[in-house]
N, C-alpha and C positions, 0 to 999 in steps of 0.2 A: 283452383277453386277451394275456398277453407270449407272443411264440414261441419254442419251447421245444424242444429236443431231452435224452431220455434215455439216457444210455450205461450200461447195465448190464452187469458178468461176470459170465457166465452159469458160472466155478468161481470167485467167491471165496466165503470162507465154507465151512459147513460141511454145513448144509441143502440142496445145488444141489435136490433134488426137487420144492422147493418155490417153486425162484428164480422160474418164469413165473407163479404164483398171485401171491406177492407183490409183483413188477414192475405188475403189471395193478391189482394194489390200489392201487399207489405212485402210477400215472397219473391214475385216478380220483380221487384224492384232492388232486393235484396242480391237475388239473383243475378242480374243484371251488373252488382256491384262487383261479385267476386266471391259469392258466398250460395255454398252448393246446402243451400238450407232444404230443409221438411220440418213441417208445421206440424204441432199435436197440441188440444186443449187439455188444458188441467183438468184433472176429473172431479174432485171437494175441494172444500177449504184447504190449504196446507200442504195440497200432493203437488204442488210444482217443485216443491225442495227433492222430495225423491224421484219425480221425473228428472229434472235434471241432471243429479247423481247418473242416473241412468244412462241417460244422452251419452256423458261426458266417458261412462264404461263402454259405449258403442262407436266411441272414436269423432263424437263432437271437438271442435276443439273451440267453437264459442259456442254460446248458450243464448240465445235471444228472449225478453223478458217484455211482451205485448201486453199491456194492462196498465193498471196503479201501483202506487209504491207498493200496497203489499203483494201483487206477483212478483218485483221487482228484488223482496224481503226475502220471498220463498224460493226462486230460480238462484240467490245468493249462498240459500244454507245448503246448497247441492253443489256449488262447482268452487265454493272459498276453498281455499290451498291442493285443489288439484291441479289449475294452470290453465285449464280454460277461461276463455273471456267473455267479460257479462254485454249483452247490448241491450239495449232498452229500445222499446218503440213505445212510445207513452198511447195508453190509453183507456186511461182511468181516469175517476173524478178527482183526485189527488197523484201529481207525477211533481208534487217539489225534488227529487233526485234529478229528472231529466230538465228541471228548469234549474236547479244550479249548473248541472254540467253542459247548459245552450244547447239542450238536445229539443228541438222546434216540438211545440205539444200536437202538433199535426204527423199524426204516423205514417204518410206517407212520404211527409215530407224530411220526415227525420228518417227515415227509409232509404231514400236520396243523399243524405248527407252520410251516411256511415259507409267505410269503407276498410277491409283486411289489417292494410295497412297502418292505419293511425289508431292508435289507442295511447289512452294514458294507466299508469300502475298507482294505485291510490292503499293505503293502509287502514282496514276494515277495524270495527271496535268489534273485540271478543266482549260479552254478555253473558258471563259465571253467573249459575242460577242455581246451587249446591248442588244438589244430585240431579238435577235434568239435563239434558245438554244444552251444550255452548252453542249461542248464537249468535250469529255476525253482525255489523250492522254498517254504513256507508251514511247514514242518515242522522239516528237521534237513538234515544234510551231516556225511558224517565218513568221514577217511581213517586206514587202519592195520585193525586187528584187525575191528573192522566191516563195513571196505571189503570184507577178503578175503573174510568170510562170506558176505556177497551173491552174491561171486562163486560160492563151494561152494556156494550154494544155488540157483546155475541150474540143477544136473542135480537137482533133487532135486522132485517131486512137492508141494504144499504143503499139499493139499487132508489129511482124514481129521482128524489129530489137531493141525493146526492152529498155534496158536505152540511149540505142545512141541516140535514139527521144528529149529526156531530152536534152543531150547535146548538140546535132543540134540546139532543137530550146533555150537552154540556152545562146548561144553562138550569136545566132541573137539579140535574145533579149537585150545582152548588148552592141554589135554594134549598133541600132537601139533608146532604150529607156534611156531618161536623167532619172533618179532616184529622186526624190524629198527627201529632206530633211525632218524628222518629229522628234516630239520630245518624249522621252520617260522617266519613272519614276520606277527607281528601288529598290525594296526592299532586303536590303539584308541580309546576313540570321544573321548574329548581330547586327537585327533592328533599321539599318538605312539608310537612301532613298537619294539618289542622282535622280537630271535628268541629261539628255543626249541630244543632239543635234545628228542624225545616221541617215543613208541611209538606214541600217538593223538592225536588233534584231532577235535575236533568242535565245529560250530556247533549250535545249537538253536533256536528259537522256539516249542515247544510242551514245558511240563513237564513234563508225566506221559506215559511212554513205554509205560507200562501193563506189567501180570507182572511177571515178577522184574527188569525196565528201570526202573518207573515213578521209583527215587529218582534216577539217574542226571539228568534236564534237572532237577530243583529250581531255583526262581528263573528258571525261563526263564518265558517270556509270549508270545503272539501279538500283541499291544499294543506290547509293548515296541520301538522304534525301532531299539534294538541288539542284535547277534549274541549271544547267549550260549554263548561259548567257554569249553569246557574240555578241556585239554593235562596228557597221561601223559607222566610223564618215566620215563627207562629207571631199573630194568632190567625187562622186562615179568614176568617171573614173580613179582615182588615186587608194584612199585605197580598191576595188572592187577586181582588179586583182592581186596585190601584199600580199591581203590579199589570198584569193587563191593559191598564191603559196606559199608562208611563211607557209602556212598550212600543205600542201601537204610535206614539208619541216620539219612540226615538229618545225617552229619557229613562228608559227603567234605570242606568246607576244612579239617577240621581234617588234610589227608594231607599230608604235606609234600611229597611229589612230587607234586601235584594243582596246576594253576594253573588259577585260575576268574577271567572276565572279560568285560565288557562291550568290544566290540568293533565295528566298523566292515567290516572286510576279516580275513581268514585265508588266507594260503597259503602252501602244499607250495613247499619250493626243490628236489625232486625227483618223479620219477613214485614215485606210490602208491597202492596200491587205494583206492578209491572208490564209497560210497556216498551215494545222494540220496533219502529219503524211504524208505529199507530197501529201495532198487532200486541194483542193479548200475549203476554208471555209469565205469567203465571204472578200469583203470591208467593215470594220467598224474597229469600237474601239474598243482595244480589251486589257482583265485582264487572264493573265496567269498565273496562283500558283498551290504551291504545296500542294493543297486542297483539291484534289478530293476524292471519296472512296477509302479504299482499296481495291487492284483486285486479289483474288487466279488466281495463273497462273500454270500449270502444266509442270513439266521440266523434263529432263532426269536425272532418278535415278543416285545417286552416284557411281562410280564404286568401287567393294567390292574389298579388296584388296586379 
């Protein structure tokens, strides 16, 4: 039996009524796999990164991450290059990680499919934010319009209606806020650096963002060794929303203001909002590569033929 600690939040998602029936099921079944698991909720925002630390001092040797992607953000900044292994049981309003990696969005049923045995090693992006620390990420990274929404979406309740909050308040947000111009320096992955003049930047490693996001990472991969970078050129009230939909469309290269690219390193030559996995990660400058540890993650076995 491998030892096993589970971190579940007990508000993601939208069912919480039912979050302690289905954690107990998730165990059981876990259990049942090979996996001498114990369950523990996160206690605030952000404390799954040091529970899991914790776990992994207590002789975890995988980490289980029951929620949305940002539990999924938080159980990752606690176990990247110790050697423990991340598993996901999706069950949050947003699980695009567990849906790139065909992990079934029914937590039970992705419960059933993971097993000791099969895992895959994927290489996390390091997230340099000058003096706060590093943070990992499996997902995405993006400064400018993104960045700021994370931040308006601290005061804001997430629970009820779920990603539509996102879009309500996305939606104001670009009614409301001129977007500032900043500049950015890309590395790219046949080492050589251009800068950039953009509204946005963003890194990716997962394509389907899911909603009205999902055409936006197109081309991106979790496999893929490099950043998939793509850079808004100003002026934002123009290429903002046409990029958007050219997305959604499965044509954003064809935007002329759009630069898509395989990349190495991305960064800000100023501070700028800051987002990491659709969590708040501060205003500053910020160095995103493909540097981080590697992270064992555990997937659904092959199916035998």
């Amino acid at each position: 039996m491998l030892p096993s600690k589970l971190l579940y939040n007990p508000a993601a998602g939208r069912q919480r009524e039912r979050r302690s029936h289905v954690v107990q099921g998730v165990i059981a079944t876990l259990r049942s796999q090979g996996f001498h698991v114990e369950s523990e909720a996160t206690r605030a925002k952000g404390s799954g990164a040091q529970q899991a630390a914790d776990a992994v001092r207590q002789g975890a040797a995988a980490v289980f991450a029951c929620g949305g992607d940002g539990t999924v953000h938080d159980v990752l900044q606690g176990i990247a290059g110790t050697g423990a292994s991340l598993g996901i049981i999706p069950c949050g309003s947003a699980n695009a990680l567990a849906q790139e990696l065909r992990i079934p969005s029914d937590p039970l049923r992705a419960a059933t499919l993971l097993h000791p045995q099969h895992s895959i090693q994927l290489r996390t992006m390091a997230v340099h934010r000058g003096d706060l620390p590093t943070l990992y990420s499996l997902c995405m990274a993006g400064a400018g319009p993104d960045g700021l929404l994370m931040y308006r979406m601290l005061t804001v309740n997430r629970g009820g209606l779920g990603r539509w909050r996102y879009y309500e308040h996305a939606l104001r947000l670009f009614c409301s806020h001129r977007f500032p111009k900043f500049q950015v320096e890309v590395q790219q992955s046949d080492g050589s650096r251009a800068e950039h003049t953009v509204v946005s930047a963003m890194g990716l490693r997962i394509g389907d963002l899911q909603g009205i996001f999902r055409g936006i990472g197109r081309g991106a991969s979790i496999h893929d060794p490099s950043l998939h970078v793509i850079l808004v050129a100003p002026p934002a009230r123009l290429t903002l929303p046409l990029w958007f939909v050219l997305a959604w469309l499965g044509l954003a290269r064809l935007h002329p203001g759009i630069t898509i690219c395989k990349a190495q390193a991305l960064v800000t030559q100023e501070t700028v909002p800051l987002q990491v996995d659709g969590e708040w990660a501060g205003h500053v400058i910020t160095a995103v590569t493909m540097a981080g540890p590697l992270q064992r993650v555990l997937t659904p076995a092959p199916v035998q033929a």
